[in-house]
N, CA, C and O atoms as CSV, one atom per row, in Angstrom:
chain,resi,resn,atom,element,x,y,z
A,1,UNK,N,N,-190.943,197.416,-50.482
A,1,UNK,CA,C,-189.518,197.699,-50.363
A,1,UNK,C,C,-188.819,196.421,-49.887
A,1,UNK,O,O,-189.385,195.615,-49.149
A,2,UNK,N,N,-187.350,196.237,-50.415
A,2,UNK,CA,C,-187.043,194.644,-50.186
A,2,UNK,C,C,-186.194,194.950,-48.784
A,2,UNK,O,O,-186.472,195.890,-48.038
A,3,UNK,N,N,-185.640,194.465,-48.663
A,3,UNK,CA,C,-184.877,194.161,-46.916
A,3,UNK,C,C,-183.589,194.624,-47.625
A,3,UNK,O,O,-182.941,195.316,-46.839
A,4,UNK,N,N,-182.816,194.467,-49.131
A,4,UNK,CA,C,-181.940,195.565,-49.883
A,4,UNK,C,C,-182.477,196.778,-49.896
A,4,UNK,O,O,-181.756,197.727,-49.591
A,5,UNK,N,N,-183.240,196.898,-50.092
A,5,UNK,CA,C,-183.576,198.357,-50.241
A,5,UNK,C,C,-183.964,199.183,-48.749
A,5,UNK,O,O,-183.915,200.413,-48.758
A,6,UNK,N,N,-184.322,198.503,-47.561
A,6,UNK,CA,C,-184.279,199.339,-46.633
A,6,UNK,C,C,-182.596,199.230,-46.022
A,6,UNK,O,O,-182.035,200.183,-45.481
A,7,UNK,N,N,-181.971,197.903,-46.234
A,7,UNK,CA,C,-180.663,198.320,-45.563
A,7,UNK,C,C,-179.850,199.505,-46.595
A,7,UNK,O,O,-178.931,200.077,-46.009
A,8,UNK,N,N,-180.045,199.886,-47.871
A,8,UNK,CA,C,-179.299,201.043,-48.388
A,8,UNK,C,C,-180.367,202.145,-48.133
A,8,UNK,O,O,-179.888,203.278,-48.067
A,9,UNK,N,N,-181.771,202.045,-47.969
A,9,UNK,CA,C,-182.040,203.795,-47.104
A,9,UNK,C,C,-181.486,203.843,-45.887
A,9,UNK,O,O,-180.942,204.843,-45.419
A,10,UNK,N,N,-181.632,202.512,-45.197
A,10,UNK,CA,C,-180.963,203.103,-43.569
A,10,UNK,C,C,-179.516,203.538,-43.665
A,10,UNK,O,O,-179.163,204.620,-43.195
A,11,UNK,N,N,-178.507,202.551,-44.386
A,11,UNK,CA,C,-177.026,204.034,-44.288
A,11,UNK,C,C,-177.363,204.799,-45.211
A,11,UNK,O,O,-177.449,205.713,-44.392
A,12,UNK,N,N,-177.702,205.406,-46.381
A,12,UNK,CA,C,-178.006,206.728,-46.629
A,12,UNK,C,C,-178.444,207.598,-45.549
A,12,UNK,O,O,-177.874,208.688,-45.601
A,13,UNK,N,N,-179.235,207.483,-44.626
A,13,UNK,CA,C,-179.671,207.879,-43.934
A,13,UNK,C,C,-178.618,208.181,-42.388
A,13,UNK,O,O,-178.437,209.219,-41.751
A,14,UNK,N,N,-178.105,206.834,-42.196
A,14,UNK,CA,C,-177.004,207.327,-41.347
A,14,UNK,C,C,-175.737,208.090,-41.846
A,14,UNK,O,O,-174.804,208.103,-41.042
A,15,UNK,N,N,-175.545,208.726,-43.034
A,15,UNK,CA,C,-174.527,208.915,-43.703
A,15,UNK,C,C,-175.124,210.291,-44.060
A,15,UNK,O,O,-174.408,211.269,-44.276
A,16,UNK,N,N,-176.432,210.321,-44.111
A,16,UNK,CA,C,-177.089,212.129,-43.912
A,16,UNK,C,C,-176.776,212.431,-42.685
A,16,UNK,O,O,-176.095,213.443,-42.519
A,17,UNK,N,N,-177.097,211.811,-41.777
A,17,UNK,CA,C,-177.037,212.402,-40.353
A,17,UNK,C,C,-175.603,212.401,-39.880
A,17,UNK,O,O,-175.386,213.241,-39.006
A,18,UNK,N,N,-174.456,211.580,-40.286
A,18,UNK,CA,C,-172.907,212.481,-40.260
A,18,UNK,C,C,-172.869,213.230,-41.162
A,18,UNK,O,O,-171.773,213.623,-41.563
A,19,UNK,N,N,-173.758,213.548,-41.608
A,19,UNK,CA,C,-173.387,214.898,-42.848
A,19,UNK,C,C,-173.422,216.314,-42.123
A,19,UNK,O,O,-172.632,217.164,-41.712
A,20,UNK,N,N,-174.727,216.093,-42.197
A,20,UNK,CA,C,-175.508,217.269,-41.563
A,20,UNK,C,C,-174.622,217.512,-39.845
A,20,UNK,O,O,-174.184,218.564,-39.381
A,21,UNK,N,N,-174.611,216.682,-39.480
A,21,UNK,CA,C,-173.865,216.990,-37.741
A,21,UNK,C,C,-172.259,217.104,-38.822
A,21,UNK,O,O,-171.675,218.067,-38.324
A,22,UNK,N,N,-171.601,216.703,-39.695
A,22,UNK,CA,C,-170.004,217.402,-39.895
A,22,UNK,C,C,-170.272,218.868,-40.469
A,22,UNK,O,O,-169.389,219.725,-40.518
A,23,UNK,N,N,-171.387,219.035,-40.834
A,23,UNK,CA,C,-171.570,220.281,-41.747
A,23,UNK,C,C,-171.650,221.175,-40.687
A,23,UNK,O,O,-170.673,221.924,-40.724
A,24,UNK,N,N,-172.743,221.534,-39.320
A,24,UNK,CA,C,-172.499,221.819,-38.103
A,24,UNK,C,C,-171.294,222.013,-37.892
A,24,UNK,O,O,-171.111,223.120,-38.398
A,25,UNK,N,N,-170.154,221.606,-37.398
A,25,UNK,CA,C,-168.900,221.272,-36.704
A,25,UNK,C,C,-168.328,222.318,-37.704
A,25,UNK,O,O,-168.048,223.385,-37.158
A,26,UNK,N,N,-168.104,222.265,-38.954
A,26,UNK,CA,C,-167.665,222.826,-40.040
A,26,UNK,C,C,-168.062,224.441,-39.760
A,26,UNK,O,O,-167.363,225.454,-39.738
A,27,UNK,N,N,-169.575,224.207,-39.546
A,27,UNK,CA,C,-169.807,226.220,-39.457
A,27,UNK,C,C,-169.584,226.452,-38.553
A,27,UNK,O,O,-169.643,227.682,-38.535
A,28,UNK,N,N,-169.207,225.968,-37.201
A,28,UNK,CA,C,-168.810,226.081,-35.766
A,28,UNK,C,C,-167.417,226.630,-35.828
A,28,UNK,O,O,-167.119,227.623,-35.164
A,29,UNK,N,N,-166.495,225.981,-36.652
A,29,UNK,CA,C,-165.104,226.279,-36.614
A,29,UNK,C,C,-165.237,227.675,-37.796
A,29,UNK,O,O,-164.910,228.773,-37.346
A,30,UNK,N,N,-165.643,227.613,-39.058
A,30,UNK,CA,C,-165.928,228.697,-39.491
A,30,UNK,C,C,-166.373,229.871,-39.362
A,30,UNK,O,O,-166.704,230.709,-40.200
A,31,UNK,N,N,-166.352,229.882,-37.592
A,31,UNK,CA,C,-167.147,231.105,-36.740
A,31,UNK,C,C,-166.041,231.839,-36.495
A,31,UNK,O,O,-166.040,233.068,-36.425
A,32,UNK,N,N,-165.107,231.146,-36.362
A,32,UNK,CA,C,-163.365,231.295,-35.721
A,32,UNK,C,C,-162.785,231.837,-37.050
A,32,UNK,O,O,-162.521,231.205,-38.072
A,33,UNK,N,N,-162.598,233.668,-36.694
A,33,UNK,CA,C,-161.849,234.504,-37.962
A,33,UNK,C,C,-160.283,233.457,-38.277
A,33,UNK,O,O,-159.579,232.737,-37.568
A,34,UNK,N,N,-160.278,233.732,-39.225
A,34,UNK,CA,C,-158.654,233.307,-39.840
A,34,UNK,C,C,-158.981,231.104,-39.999
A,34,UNK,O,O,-158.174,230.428,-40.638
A,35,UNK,N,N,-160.359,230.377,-39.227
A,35,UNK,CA,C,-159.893,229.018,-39.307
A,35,UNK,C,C,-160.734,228.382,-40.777
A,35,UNK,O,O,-160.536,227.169,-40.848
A,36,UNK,N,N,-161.386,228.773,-41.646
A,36,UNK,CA,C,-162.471,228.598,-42.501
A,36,UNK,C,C,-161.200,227.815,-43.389
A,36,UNK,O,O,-161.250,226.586,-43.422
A,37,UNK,N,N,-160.159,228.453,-44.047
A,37,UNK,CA,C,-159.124,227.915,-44.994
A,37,UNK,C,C,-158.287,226.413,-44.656
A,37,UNK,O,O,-157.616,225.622,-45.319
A,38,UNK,N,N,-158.832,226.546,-42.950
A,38,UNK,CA,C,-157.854,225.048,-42.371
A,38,UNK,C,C,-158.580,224.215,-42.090
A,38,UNK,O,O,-158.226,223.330,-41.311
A,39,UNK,N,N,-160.110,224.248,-42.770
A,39,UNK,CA,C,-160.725,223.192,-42.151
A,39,UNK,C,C,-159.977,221.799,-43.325
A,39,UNK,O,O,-159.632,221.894,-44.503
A,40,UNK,N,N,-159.950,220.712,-42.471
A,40,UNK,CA,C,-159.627,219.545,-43.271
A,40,UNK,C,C,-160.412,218.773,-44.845
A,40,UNK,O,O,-161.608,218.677,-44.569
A,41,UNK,N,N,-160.245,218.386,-45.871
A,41,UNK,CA,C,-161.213,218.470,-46.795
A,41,UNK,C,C,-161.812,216.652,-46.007
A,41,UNK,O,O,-161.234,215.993,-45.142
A,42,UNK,N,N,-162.910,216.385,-46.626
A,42,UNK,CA,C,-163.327,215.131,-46.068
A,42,UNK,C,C,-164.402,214.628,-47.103
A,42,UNK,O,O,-165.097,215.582,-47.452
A,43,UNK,N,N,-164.765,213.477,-47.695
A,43,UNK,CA,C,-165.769,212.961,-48.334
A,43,UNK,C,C,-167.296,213.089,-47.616
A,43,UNK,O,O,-167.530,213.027,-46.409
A,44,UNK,N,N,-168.306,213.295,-48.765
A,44,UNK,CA,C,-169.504,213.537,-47.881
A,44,UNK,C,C,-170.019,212.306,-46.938
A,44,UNK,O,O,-169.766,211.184,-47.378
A,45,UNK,N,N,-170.594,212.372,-45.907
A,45,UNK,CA,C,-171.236,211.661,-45.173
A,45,UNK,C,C,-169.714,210.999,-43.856
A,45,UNK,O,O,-169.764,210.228,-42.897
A,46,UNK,N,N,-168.604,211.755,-44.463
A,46,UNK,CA,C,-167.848,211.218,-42.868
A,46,UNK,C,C,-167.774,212.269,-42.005
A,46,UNK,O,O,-167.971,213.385,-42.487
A,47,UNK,N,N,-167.535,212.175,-40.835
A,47,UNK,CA,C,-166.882,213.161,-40.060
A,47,UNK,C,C,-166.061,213.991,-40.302
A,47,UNK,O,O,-165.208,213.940,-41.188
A,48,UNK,N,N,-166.293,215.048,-39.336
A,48,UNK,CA,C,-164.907,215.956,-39.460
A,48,UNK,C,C,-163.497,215.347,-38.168
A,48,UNK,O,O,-163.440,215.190,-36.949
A,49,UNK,N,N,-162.446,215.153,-39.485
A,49,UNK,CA,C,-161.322,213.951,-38.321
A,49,UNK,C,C,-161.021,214.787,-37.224
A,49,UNK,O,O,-160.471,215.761,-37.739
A,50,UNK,N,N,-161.060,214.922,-36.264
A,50,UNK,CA,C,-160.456,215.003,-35.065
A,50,UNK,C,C,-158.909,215.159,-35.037
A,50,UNK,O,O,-158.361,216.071,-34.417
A,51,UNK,N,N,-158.018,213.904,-35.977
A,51,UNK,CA,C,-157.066,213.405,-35.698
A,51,UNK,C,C,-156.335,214.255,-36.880
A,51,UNK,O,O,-155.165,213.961,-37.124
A,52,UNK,N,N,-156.747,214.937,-37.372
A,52,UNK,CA,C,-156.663,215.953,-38.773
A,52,UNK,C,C,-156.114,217.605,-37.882
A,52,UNK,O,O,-155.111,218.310,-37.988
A,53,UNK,N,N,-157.342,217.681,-37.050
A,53,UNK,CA,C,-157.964,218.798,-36.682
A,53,UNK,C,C,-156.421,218.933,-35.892
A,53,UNK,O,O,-155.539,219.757,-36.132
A,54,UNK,N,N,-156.425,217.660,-34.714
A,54,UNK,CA,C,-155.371,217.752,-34.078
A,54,UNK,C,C,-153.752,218.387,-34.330
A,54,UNK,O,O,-152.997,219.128,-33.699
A,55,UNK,N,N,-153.687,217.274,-36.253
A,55,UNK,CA,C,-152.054,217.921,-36.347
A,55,UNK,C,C,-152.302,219.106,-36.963
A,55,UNK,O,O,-151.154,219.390,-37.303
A,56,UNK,N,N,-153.038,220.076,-37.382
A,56,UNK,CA,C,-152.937,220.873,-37.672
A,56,UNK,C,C,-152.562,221.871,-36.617
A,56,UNK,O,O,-153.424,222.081,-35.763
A,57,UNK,N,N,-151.352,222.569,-36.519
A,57,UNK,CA,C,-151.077,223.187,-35.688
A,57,UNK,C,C,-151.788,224.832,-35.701
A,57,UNK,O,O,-151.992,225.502,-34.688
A,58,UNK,N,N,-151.992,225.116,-36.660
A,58,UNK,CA,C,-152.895,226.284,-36.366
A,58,UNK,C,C,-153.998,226.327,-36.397
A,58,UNK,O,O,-154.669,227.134,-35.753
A,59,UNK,N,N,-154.503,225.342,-37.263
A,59,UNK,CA,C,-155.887,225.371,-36.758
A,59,UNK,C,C,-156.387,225.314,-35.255
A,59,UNK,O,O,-157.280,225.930,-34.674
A,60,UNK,N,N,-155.416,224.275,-34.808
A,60,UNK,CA,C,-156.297,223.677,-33.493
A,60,UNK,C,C,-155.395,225.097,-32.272
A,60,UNK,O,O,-155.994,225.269,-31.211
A,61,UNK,N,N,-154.142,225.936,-32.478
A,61,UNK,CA,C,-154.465,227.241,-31.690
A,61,UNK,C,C,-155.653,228.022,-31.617
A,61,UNK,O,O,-156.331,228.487,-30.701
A,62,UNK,N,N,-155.714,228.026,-33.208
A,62,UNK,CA,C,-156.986,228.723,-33.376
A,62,UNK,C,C,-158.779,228.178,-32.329
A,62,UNK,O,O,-159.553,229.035,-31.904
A,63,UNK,N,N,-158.980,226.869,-32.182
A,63,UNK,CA,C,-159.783,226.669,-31.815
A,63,UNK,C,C,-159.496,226.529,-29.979
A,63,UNK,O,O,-160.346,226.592,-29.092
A,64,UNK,N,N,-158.242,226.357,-29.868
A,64,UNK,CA,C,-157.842,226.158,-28.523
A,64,UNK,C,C,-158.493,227.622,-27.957
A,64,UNK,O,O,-159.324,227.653,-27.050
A,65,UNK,N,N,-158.016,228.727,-28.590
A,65,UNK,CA,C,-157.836,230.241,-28.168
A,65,UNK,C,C,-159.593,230.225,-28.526
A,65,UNK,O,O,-160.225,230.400,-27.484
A,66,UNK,N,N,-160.172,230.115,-29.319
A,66,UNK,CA,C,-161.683,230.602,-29.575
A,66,UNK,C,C,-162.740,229.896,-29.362
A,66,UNK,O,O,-163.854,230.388,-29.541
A,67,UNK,N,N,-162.560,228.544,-28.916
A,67,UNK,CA,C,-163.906,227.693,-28.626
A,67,UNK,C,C,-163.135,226.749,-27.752
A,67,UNK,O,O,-162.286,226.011,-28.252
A,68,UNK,N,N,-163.479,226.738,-26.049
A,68,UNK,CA,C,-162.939,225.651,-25.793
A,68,UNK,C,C,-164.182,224.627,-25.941
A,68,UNK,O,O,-163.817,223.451,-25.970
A,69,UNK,N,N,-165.757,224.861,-26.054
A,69,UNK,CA,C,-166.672,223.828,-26.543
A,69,UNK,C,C,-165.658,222.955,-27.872
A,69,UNK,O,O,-165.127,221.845,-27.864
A,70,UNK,N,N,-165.697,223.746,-28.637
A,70,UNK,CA,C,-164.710,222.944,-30.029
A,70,UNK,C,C,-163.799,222.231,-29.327
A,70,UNK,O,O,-163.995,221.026,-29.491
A,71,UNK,N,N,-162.804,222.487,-28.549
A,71,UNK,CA,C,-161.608,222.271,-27.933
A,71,UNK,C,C,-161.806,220.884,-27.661
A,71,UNK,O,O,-161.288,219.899,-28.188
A,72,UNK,N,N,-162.933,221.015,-26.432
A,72,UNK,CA,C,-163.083,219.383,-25.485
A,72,UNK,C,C,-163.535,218.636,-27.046
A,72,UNK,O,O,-162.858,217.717,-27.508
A,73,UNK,N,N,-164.576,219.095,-27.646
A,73,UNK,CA,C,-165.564,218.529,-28.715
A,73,UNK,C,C,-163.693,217.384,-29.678
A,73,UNK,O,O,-163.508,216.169,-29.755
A,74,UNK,N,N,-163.053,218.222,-30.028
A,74,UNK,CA,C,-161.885,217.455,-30.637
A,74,UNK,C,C,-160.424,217.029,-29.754
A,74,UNK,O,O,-159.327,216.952,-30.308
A,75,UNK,N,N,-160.649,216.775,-28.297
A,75,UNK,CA,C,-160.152,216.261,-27.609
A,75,UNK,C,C,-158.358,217.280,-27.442
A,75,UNK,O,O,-157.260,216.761,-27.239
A,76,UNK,N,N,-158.691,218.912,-27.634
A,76,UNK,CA,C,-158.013,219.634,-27.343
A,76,UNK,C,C,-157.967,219.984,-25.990
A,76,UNK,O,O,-158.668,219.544,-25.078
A,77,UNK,N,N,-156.810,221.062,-25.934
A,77,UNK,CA,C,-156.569,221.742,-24.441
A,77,UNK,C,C,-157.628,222.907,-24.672
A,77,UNK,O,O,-157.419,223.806,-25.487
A,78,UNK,N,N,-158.851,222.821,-23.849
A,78,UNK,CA,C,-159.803,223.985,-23.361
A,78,UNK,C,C,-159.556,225.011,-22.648
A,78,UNK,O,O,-160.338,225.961,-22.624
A,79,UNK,N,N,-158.150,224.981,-21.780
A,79,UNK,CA,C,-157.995,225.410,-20.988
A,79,UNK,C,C,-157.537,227.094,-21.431
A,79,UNK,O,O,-157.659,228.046,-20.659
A,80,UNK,N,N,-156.943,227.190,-22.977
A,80,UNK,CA,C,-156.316,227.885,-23.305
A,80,UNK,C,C,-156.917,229.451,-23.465
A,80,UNK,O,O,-156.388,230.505,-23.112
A,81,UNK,N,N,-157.948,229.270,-23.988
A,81,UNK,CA,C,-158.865,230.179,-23.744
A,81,UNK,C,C,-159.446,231.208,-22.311
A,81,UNK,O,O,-159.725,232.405,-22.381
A,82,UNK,N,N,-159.507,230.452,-21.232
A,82,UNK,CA,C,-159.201,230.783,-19.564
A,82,UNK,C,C,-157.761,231.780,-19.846
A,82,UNK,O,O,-157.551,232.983,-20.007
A,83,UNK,N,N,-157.104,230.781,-19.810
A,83,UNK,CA,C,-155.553,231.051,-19.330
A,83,UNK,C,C,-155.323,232.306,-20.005
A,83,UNK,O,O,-154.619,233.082,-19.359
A,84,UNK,N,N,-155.829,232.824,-21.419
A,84,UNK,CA,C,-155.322,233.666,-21.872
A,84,UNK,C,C,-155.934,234.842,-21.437
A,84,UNK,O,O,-155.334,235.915,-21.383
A,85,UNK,N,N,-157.242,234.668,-21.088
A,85,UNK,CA,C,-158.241,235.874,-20.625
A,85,UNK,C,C,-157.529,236.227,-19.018
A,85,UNK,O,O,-157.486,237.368,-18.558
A,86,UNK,N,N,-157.029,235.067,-18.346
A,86,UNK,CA,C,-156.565,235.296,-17.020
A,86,UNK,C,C,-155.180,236.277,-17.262
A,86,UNK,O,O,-154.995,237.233,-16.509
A,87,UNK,N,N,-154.201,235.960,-18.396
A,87,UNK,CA,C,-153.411,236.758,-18.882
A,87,UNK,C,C,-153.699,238.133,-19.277
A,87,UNK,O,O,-152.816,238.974,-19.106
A,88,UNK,N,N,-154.666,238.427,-19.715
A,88,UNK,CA,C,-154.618,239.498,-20.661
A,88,UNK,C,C,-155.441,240.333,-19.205
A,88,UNK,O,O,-155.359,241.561,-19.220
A,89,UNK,N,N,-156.091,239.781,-18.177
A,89,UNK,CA,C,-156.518,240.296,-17.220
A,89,UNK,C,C,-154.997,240.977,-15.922
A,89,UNK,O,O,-154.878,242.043,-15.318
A,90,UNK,N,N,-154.276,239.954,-15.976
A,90,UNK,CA,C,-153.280,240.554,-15.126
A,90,UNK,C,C,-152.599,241.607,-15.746
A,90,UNK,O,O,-152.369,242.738,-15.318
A,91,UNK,N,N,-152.238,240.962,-17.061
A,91,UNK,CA,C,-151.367,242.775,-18.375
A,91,UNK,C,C,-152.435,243.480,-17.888
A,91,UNK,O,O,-151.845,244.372,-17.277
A,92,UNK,N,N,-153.585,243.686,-17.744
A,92,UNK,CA,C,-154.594,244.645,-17.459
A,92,UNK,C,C,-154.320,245.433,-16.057
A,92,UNK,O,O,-154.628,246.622,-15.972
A,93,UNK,N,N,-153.696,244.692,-14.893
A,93,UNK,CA,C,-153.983,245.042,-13.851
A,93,UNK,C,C,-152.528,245.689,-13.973
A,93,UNK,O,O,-152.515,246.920,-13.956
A,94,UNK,N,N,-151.707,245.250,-14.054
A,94,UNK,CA,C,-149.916,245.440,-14.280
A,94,UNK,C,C,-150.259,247.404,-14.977
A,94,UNK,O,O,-149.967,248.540,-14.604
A,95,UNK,N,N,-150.913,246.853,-15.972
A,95,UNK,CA,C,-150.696,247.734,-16.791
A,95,UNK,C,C,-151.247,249.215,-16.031
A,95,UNK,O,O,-150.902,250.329,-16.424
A,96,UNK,N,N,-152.184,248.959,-14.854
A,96,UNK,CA,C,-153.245,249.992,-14.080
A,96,UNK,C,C,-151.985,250.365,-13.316
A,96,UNK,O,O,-151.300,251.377,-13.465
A,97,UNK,N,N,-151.807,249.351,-12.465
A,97,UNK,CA,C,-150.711,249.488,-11.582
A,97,UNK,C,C,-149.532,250.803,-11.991
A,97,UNK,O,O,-149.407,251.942,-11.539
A,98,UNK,N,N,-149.155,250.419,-12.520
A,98,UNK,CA,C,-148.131,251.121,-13.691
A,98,UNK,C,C,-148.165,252.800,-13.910
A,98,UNK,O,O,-147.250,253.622,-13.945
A,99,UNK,N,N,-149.858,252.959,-14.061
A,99,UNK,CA,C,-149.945,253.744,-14.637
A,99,UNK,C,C,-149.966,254.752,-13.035
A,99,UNK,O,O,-149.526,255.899,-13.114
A,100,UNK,N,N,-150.391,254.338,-11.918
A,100,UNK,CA,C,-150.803,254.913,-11.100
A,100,UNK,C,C,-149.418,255.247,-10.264
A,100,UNK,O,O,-149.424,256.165,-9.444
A,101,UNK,N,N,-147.877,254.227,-10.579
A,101,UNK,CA,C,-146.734,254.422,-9.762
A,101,UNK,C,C,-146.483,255.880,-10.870
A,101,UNK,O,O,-146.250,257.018,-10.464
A,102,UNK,N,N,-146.562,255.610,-11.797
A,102,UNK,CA,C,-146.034,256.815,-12.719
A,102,UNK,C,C,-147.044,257.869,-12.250
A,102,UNK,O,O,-146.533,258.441,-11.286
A,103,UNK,N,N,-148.009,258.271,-12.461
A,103,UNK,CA,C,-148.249,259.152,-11.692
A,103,UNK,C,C,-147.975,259.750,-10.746
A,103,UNK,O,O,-148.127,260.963,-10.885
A,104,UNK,N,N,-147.459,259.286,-9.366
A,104,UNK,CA,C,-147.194,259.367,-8.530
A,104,UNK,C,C,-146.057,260.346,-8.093
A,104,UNK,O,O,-145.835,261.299,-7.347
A,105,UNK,N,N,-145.304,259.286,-9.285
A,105,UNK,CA,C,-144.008,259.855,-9.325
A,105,UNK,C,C,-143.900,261.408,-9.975
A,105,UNK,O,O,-143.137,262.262,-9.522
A,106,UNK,N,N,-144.877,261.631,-11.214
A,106,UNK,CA,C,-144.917,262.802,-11.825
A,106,UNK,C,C,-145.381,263.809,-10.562
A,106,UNK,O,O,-144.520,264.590,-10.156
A,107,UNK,N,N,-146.523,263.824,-10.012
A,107,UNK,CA,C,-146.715,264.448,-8.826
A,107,UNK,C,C,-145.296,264.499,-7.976
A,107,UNK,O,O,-144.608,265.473,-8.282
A,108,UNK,N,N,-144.719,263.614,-6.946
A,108,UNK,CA,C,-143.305,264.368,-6.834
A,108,UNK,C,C,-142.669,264.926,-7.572
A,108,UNK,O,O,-142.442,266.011,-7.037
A,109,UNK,N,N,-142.192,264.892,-8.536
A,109,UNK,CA,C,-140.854,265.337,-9.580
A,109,UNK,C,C,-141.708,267.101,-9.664
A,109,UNK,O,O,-140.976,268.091,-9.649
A,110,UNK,N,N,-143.503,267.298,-9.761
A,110,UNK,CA,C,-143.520,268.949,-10.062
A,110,UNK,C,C,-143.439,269.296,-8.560
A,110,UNK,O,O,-142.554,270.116,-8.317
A,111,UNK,N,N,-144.086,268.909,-7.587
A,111,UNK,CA,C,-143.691,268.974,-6.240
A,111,UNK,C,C,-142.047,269.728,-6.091
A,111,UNK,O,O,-141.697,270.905,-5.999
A,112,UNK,N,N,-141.451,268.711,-6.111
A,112,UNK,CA,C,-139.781,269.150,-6.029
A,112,UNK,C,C,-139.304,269.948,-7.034
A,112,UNK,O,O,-138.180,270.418,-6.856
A,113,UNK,N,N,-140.193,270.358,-8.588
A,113,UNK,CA,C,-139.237,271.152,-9.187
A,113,UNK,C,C,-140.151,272.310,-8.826
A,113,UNK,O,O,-139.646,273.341,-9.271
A,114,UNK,N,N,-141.456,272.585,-8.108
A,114,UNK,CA,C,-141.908,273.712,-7.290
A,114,UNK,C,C,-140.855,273.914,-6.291
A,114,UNK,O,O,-140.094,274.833,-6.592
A,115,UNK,N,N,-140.638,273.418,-5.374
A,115,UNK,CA,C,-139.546,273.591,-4.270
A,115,UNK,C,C,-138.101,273.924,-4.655
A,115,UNK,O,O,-137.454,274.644,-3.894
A,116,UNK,N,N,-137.517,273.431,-5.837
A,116,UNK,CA,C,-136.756,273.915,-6.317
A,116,UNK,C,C,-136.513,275.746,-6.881
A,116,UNK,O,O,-135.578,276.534,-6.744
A,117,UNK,N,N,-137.711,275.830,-7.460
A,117,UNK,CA,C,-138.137,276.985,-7.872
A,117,UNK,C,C,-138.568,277.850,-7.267
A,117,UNK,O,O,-138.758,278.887,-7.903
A,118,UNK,N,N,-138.889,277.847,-5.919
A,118,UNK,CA,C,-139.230,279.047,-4.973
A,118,UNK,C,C,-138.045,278.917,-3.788
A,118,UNK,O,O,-137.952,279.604,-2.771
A,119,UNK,N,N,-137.234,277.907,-4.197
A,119,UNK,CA,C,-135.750,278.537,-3.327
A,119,UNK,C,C,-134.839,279.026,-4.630
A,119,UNK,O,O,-133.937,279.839,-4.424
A,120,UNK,N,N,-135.009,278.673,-5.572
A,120,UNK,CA,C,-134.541,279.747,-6.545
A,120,UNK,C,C,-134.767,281.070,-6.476
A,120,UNK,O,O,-133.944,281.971,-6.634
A,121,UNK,N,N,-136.143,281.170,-6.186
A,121,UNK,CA,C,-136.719,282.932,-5.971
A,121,UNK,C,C,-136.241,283.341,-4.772
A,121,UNK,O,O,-136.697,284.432,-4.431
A,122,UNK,N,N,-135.454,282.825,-3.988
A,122,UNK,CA,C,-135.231,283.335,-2.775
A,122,UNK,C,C,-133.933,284.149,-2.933
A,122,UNK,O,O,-133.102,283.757,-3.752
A,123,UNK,N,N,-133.675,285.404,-2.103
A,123,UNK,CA,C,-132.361,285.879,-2.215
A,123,UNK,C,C,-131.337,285.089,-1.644
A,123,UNK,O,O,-131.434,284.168,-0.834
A,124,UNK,N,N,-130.233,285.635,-2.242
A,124,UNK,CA,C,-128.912,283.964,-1.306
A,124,UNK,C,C,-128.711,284.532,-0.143
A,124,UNK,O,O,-128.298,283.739,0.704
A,125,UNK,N,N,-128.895,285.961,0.325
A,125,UNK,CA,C,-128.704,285.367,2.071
A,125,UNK,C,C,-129.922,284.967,2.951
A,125,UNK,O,O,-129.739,284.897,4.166
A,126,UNK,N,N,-131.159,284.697,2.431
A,126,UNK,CA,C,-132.202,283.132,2.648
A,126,UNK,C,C,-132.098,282.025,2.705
A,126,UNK,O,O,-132.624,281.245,3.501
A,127,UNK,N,N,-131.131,281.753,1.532
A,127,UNK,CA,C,-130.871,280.571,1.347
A,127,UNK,C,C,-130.087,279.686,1.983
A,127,UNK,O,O,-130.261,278.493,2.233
A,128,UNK,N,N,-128.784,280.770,2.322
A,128,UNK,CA,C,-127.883,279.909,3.685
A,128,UNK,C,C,-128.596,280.310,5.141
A,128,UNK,O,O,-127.817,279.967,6.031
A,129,UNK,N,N,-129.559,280.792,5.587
A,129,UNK,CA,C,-129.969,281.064,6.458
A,129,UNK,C,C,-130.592,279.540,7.170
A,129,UNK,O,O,-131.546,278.803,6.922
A,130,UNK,N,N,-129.844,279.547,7.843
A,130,UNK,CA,C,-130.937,278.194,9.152
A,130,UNK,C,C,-131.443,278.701,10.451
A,130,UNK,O,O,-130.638,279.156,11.264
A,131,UNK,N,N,-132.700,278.659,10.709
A,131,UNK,CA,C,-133.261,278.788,11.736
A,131,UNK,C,C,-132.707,277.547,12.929
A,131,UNK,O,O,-132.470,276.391,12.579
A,132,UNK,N,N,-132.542,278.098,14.555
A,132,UNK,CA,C,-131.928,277.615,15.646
A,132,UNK,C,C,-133.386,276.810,15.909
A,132,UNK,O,O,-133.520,276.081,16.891
């Protein structure tokens, strides 16, 4: 083999191995429902651009919200993913909260329309009657 011929197996070879690691990255984001249609198109043996990934504005919600590994991996906000689970955890608690003032309240309101209803049953000279 000549010293041409190993320097074109060695980049073939480095040009498999960005293949195979963009092809990775590729089924990583293709894990993410709705991002398979936004992946960027790219020639074989380069990367997947980053700087692609970036302006794409839905794609990279999409990966912000579903992989913050992807996220840091293309120099996104990771954080988004947290933040939203921390969100959807407080609507959670709000939402408990909520449910338990309303209750509460339903318990008074039959309370008082009981009390209402057994001074209804009362005759009216009961009703103006006050004990000393």
């Amino acid at each position: 083999m000549t010293d041409f011929d190993q320097v074109l197996e060695q980049g073939f070879q480095e040009a498999a191995g960005r293949e195979s690691m963009a092809r990775a990255v590729e089924a990583k984001i293709k894990e993410i429902e709705g991002a398979e249609a936004l992946i960027p198109a790219r020639r074989y043996g380069e990367p997947v651009s980053a700087e692609k990934i970036r302006s794409s504005l839905t794609l990279r919600s999409l990966i912000e919200a579903k992989s913050p590994q992807l996220a840091v991996y293309f120099g996104l906000d990771a954080g988004v993913a947290h933040r939203r689970a921390e969100e959807k955890e407080a609507r959670e608690l709000a939402k408990r909260s909520l449910e338990m003032q309303t209750e509460k309240l339903r318990q008074r309101n039959e309370a008082a329309a009981l009390e209402r209803q057994a001074r209804a049953m009362q005759p009216s000279w009961v009703r103006g009657y006050r004990a000393f």
